[in-house]
MITOR-921305 format. One record per residue (C-alpha): residue number from 1; x, y, z. Coordinates in steps of 0.05 Angstrom, whole numbers, plus 5000, padded with zeros to 4 digits. Each point is the difference from the previous one (the first is absolute). Layout:
ATOM   vexkol     xx     yy     zz
ATOM      NUM      X      Y      Z
...
//
This chain:
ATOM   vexkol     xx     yy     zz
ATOM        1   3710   7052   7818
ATOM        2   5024   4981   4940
ATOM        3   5079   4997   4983
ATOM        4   5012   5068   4968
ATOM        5   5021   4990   4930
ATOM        6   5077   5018   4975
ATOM        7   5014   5071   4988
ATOM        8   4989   5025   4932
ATOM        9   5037   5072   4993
ATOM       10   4968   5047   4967
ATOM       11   5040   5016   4933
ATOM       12   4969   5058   4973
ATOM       13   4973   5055   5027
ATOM       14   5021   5063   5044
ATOM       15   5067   5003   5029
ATOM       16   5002   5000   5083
ATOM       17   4994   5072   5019
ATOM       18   5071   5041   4994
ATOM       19   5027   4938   4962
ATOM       20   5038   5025   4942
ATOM       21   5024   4934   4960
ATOM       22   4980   4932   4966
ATOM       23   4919   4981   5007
ATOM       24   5023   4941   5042
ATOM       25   5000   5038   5058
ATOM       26   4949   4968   5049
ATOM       27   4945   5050   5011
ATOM       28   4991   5026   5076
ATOM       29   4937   5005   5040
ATOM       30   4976   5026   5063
ATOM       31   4940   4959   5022
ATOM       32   4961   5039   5048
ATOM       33   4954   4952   5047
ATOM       34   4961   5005   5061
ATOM       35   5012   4946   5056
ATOM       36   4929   4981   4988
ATOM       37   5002   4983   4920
ATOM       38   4986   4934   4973
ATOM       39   5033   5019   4940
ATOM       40   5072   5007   5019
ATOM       41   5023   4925   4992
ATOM       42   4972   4999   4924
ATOM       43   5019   5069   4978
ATOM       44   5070   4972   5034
ATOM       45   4991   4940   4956
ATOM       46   4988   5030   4931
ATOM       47   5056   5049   5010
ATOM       48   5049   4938   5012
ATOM       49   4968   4966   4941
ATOM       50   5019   5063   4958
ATOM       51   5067   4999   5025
ATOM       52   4984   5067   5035
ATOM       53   5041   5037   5061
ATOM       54   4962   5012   5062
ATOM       55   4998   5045   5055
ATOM       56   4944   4997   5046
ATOM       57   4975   5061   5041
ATOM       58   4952   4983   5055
ATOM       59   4975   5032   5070
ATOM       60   5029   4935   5032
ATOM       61   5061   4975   4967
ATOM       62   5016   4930   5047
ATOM       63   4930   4981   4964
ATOM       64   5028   5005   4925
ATOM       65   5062   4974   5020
ATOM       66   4970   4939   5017
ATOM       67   4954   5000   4928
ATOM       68   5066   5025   4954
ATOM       69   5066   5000   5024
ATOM       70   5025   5046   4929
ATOM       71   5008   5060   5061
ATOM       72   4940   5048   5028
ATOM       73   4995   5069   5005
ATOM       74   4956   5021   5065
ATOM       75   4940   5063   4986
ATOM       76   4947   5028   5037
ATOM       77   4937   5011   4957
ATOM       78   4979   5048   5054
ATOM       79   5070   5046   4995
ATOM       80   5004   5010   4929
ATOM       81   5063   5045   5008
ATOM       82   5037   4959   5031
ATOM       83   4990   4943   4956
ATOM       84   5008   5044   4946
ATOM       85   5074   5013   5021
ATOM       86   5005   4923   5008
ATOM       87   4977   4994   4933
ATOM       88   5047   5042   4969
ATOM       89   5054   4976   5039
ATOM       90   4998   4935   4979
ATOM       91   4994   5030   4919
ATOM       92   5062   5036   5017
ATOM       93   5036   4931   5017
ATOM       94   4970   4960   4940
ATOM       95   4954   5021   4958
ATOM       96   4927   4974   4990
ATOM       97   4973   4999   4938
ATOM       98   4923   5004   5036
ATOM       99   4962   5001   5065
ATOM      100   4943   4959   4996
ATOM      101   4950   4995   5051
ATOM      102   4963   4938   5016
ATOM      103   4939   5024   5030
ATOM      104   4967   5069   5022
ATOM      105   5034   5015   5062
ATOM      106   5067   5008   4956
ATOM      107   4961   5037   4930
ATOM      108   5015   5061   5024
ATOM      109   5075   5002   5038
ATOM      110   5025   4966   4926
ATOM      111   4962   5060   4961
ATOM      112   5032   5050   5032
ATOM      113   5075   4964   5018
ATOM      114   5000   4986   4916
ATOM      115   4983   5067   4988
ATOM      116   5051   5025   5038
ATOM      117   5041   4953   4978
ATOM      118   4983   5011   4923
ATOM      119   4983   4927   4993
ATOM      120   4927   4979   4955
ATOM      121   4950   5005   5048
ATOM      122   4923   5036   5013
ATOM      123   4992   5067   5012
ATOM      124   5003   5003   5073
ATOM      125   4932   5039   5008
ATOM      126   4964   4952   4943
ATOM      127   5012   4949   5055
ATOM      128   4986   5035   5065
ATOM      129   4928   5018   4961
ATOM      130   4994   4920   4979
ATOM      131   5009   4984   5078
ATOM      132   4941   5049   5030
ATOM      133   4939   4981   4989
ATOM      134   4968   5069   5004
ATOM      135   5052   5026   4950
ATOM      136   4995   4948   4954
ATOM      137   4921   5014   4995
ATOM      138   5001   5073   4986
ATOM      139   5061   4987   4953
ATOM      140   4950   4949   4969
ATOM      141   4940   5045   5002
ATOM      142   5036   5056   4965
ATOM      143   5018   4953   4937
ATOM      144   4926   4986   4989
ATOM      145   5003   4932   5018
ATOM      146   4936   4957   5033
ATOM      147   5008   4989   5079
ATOM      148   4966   5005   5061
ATOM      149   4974   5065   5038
ATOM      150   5046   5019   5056
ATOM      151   5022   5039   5064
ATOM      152   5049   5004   5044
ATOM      153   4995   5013   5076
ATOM      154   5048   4994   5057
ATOM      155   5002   4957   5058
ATOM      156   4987   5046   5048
ATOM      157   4922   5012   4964
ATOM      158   4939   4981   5025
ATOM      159   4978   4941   4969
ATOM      160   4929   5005   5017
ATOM      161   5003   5071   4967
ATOM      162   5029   4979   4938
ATOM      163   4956   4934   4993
ATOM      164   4943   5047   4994
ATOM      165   5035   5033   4938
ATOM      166   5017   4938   4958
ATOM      167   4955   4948   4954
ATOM      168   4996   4928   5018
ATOM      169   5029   4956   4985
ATOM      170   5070   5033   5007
ATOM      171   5064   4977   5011
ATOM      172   5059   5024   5051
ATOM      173   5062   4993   4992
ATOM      174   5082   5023   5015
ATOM      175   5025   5035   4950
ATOM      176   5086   4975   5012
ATOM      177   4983   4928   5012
ATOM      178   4982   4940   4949
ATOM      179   4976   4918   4986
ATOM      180   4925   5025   5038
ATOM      181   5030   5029   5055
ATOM      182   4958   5034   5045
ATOM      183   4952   5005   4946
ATOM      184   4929   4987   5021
ATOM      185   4935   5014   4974
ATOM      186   4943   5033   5040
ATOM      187   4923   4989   4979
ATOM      188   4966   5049   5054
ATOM      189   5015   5053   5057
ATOM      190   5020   4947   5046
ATOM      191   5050   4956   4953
ATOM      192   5029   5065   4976
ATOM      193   5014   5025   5077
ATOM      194   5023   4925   5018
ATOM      195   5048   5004   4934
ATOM      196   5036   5069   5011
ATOM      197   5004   4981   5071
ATOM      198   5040   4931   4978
ATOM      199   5040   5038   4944
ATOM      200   5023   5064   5051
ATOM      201   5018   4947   5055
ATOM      202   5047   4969   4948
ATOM      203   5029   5049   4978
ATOM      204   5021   5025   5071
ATOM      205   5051   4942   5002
ATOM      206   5062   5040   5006
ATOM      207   5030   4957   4937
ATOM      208   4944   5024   4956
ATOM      209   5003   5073   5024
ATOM      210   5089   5000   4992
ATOM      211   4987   4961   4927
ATOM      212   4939   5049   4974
ATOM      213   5018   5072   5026
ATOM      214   4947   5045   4984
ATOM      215   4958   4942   4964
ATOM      216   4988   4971   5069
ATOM      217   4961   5051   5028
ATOM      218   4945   4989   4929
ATOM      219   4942   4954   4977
ATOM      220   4986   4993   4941
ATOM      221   4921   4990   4982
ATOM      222   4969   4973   4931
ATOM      223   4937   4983   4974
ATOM      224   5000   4929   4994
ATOM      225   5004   4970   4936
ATOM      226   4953   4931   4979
ATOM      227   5043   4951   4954
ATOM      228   5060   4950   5002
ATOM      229   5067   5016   4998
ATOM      230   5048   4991   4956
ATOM      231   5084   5012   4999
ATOM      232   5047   5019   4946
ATOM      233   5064   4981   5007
ATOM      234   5043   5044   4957
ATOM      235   5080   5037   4977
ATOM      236   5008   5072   4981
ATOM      237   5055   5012   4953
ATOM      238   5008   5073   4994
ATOM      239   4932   5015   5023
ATOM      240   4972   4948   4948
ATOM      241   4959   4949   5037
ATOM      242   5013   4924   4978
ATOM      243   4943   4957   5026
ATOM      244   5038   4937   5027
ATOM      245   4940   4958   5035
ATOM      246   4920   5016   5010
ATOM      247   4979   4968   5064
ATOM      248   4920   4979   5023
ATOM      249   4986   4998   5070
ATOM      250   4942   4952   4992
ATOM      251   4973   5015   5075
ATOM      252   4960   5057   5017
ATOM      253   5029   5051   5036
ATOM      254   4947   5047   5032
ATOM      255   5016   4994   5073
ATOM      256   5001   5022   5052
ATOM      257   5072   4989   4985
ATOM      258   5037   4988   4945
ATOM      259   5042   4930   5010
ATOM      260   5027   4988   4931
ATOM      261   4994   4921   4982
ATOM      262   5011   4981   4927
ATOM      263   5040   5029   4949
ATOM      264   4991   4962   4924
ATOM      265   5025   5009   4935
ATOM      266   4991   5012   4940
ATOM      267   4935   5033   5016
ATOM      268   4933   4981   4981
ATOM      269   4984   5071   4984
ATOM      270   4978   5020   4930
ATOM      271   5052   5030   4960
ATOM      272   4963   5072   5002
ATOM      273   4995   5001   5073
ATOM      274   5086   4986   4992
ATOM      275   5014   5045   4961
ATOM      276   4965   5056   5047
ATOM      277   5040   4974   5062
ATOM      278   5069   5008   4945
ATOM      279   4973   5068   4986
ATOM      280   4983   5032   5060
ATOM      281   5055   4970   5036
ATOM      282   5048   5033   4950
ATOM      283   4953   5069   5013
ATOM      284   5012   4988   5066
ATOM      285   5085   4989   4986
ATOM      286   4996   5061   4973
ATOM      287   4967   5041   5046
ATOM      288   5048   4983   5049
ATOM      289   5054   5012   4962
ATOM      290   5032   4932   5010
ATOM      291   5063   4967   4951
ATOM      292   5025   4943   5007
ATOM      293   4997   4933   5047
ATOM      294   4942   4955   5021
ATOM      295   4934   5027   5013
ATOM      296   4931   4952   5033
ATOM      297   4930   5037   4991
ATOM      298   4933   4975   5026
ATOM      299   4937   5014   4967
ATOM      300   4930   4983   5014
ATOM      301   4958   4976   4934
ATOM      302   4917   5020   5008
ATOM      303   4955   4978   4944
ATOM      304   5061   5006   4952
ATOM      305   5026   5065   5034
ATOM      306   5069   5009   5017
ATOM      307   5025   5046   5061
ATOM      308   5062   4998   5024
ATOM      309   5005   4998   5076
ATOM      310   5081   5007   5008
ATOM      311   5068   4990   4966
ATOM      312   5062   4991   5032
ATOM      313   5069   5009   4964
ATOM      314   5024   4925   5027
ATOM      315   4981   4938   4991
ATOM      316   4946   4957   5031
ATOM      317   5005   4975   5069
ATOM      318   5015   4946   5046
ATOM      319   5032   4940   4967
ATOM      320   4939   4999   4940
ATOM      321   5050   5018   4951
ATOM      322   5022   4919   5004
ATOM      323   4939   4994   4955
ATOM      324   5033   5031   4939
ATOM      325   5048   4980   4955
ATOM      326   5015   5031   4938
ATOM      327   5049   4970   4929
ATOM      328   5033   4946   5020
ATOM      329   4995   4998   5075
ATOM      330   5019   5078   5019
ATOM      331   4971   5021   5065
ATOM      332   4962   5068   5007
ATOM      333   5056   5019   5059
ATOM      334   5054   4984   4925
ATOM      335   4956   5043   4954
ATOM      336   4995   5053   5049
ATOM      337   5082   4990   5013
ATOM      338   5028   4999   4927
ATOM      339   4948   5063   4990
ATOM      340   5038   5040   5058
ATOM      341   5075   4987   4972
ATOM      342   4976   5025   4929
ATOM      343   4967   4949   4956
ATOM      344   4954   5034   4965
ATOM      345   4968   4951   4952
ATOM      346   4933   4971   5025
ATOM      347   4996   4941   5046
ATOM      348   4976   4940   4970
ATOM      349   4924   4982   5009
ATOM      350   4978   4957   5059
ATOM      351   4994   4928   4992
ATOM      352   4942   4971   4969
ATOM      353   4974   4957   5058
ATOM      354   4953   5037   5046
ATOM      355   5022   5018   5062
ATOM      356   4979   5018   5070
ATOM      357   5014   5013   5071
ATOM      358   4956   4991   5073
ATOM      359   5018   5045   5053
ATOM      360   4977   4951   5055
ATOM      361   4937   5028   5026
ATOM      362   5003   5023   5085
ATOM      363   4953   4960   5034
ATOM      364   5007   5040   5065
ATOM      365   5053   5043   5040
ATOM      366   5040   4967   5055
ATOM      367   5058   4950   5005
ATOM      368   5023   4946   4945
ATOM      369   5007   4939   5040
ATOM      370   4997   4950   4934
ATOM      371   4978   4995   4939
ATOM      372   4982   4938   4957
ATOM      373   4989   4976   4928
ATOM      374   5047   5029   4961
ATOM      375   5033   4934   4975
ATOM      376   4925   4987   4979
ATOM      377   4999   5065   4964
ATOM      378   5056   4994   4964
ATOM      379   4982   4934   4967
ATOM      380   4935   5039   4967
ATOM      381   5017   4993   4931
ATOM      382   5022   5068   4969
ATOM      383   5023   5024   5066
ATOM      384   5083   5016   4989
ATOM      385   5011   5017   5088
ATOM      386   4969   5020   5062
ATOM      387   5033   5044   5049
ATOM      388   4976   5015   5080
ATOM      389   5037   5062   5003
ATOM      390   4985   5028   5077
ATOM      391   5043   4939   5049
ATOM      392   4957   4964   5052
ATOM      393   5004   5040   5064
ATOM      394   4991   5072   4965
ATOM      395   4939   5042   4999
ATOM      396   4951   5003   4952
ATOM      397   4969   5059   4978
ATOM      398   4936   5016   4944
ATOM      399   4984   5059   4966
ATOM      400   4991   5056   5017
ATOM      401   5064   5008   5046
ATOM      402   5035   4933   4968
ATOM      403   5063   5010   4967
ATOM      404   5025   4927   4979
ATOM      405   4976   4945   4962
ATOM      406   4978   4937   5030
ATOM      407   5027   4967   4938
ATOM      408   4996   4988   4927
ATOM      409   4985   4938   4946
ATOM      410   5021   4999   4932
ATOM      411   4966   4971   4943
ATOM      412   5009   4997   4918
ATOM      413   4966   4965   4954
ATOM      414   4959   5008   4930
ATOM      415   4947   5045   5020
ATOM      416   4988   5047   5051
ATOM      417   4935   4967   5023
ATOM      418   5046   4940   5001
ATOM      419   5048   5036   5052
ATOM      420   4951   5027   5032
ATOM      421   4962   4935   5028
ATOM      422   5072   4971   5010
ATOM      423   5014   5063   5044
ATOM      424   4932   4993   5041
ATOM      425   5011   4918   5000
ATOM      426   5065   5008   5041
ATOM      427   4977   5053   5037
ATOM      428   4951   4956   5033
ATOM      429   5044   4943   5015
ATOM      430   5034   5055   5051
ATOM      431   4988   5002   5069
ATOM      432   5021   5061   5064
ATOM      433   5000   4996   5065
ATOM      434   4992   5078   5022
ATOM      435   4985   5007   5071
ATOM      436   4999   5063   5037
ATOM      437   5056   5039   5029
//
C-alpha cells in the first residue's frame, strides 16, 4: 500500500458533536464496518489524511484492531439494540460528529443510531426501502419511473407453479443481498425451477436468514431487461444529487449471472442518455426520501433508454473506488469524509485522465493454490496496480453464491478505450490455479 500521506486537519467546517468552542476541534467519527469490507483500510486512510478521530465499530473487534489501532467499538448488525446502546454509549464519552457506514451491512444501524443521536444522517426508513429490493421497486413504480415487471414470492412456493405464471426471459433474484448475488436469470420452465431452487438453498444458510429477517424467506422476479449497464457514482447534499463519476461496464451482462467485470470512466454515453441517468436518479433520491451522504445507482441503457435497476445510499463496492480521484489527489473515501463532518461546498471534479477498474473475473470455484502474472500485468502500460485479493489456500467461490473478489487491476490513462485495452492486456497476462475442494 502506499505510505498514507500526513494528516491535514480539517479547518472549517462543523464542530465535533457536543463541542462547544474554537473550530479547531478535531471532528469525531464512528466508522461502522463489517469484518468482511475491503473498504476499511482506505476509509481509515482518508480520515487520517484529514486529520480526523476514529472510532471503529465492528462485529469482530481483534480484526480492526489489527487494521487501526485509533480504538474499536464492537456491534452486532444482527442486534440492533444492543449496538444501539453501544452507540450511544460511546457519544456519551466523546462525541462523534457522524457515523458513517462503509458498506450496506452498516447503512442502516448508522441511520437509525444518528437519528437517535440527532447527528446528519438518512431517514432511517428511506434506507431500509433502498436496501429491499421489492420495496425499492414498488417505491419506484409509484414515482412513474421506467423498470421492469415484478413479483414477489416466498421460498416456501412452488416453483414449477409460479414458472407457469411469469414471461421469459425473467430474472430471480434476493431482495436484502447485492454485487449479483444470487441473482440468476431463467429462459424456460426448467432454468426458472433450477434458479429458485439455487436462490432458496442460499438463502437457507443460517447467516443469510439471521442478516435478512423477513427478506429471507422472498424472491424477487423481473422481466429481464436487453441492454448494457451503466453506474453513476454520485453525493446527495440535502437531497440534491451531485453526479461525481458515470461509469460504462463495457461487457455484456445478460447471464445467467451477473459477474460484474469493468467499470470505466468518463462514459462514452451521449450526453442525453447522462442526463436521464442524473435525472431519474435524483427522481429516484427523492422518492426515497434520502439527504445526505454517498449514493451508487445502476442503470441499464436500451436503444438510448434509461432504466434504473437500483440505488444504494453508499458508495460503490469492493476496492473500485481506487479508480477515482478527484482535485488534486482527494480520494472518494475523503470526499465522502469531509461531506459527513459538514463541508458543504461541492467536491471538486474527478481528474481528467480516464479511469478504470477489473474485478478479476472467477474462472471456477474451488481452492487458490497460485496464481501467476501479475508482475507481467502490472508492467502493461496505463496499468497503476494489481491486487490478488483471496490468499492461496482459501476457497474460491463464483456467482451466484460468491461473496469476494478474486481481485482487482487498476488502470488510467487518456481515454477510456485506452484503459480499457490496458485493463483486458493485464488481465491476460494472469494466471489461477483453482482446483477443487
Amino acid at each position: 500500500m502506499d505510505k498514507p500521506a500526513p494528516p491535514r486537519a480539517l479547518s472549517k467546517g462543523r464542530r465535533a458533536a457536543g463541542q462547544p468552542g474554537s473550530q479547531s476541534v478535531v471532528p469525531r467519527i464512528l466508522l461502522l464496518m463489517d469484518t468482511e469490507s475491503y473498504r476499511a483500510g482506505d476509509f481509515l486512510r482518508a480520515a487520517q489524511r484529514l486529520g480526523l478521530s476514529v472510532l471503529a465499530g465492528t462485529n469482530q473487534p481483534h480484526v480492526t484492531e489489527a487494521l487501526a489501532p485509533e480504538r474499536t467499538l464492537a456491534v452486532d448488525y444482527a442486534d440492533e439494540e444492543a449496538s444501539l446502546a453501544a452507540i450511544a454509549a460511546a457519544h456519551a464519552r466523546s462525541p462523534f460528529s457522524a457515523i458513517v457506514a462503509l458498506d450496506d451491512t452498516g447503512t442502516a444501524l448508522a441511520a437509525r443510531a444518528s437519528t437517535a443521536l440527532k447527528l446528519p444522517s438518512n431517514p432511517q426508513e428511506s434506507v431500509r426501502s433502498a436496501s429491499n429490493k421489492l420495496v425499492f421497486r414498488e417505491i419506484m413504480q409509484a414515482a412513474g419511473l421506467p423498470g421492469p415487471t415484478f413479483r414477489a414470492a416466498s421460498v416456501d412456493d412452488d416453483p414449477a407453479r409460479l414458472a407457469r405464471e411469469v414471461v421469459f426471459p425473467c430474472v430471480l433474484k434476493p431482495v436484502f443481498l447485492n454485487a449479483s448475488r444470487g441473482v440468476i436469470r431463467a429462459d424456460d420452465v426448467p432454468g426458472f425451477v433450477r434458479a429458485f431452487t439455487r436462490i432458496k438453498a442460499l438463502l437457507d444458510d443460517p447467516g443469510l436468514r439471521a442478516k435478512g429477517g423477513d427478506a429471507a424467506g422472498r424472491v424477487l422476479i423481473e422481466s429481464y431487461l436487453p441492454g448494457v449497464e451503466v453506474a453513476l457514482e454520485g453525493s446527495i447534499a440535502d437531497g440534491e444529487l451531485r453526479v461525481l463519476a458515470v461509469l460504462d461496464k463495457p461487457d455484456p451482462l445478460e447471464g445467467p449471472y451477473f459477474e460484474e467485470t469493468l467499470f470505466i470512466t468518463p462514459s462514452r454515453h451521449g450526453q442525453a442518455v447522462q442526463r436521464e441517468l442524473a435525472r431519474q436518479g435524483q427522481a429516484a433520491v427523492d422518492a426515497l426520501g434520502l439527504r445526505q451522504g454517498p449514493v451508487h445507482a445502476e442503470f441499464r441503457v436500451h436503444q438510448g433508454a434509461v432504466t434504473l435497476l437500483e440505488l444504494a445510499p453508499r458508495s460503490i463496492g469492493g476496492n473500485c473506488a481506487r479508480m477515482l480521484q478527484f482535485g488534486a489527489g482527494q480520494s472518494l473515501e475523503e470526499v465522502i469524509l469531509r461531506q459527513a463532518v459538514g463541508h458543504a461546498e461541492p467536491p471538486p471534479p474527478r481528474e481528467r485522465r480516464a479511469a478504470g477498474v477489473m474485478m478479476i473475473p472467477i474462472p471456477a470455484g474451488g481452492i487458490l493454490r497460485d496464481h501467476a502474472g501479475s508482475a507481467r500485468a502490472a508492467a502493461v502500460a496505463g496499468i497503476e496496480g494489481v491486487e490478488i485479493s483471496i490468499p492461496v489456500g482459501q476457497p474460491v467461490v463464483p456467482l451466484p453464491e460468491g461473496r469476494r473478489y478474486l481481485g482487482f487491476i487498476y488502470a488510467k490513462g487518456p481515454t477510456p478505450a485506452f484503459v480499457e485495452q490496458a485493463l483486458r492486456k493485464a488481465h491476460a497476462c494472469l494466471s489461477f490455479d483453482i482446483r477443487p475442494e
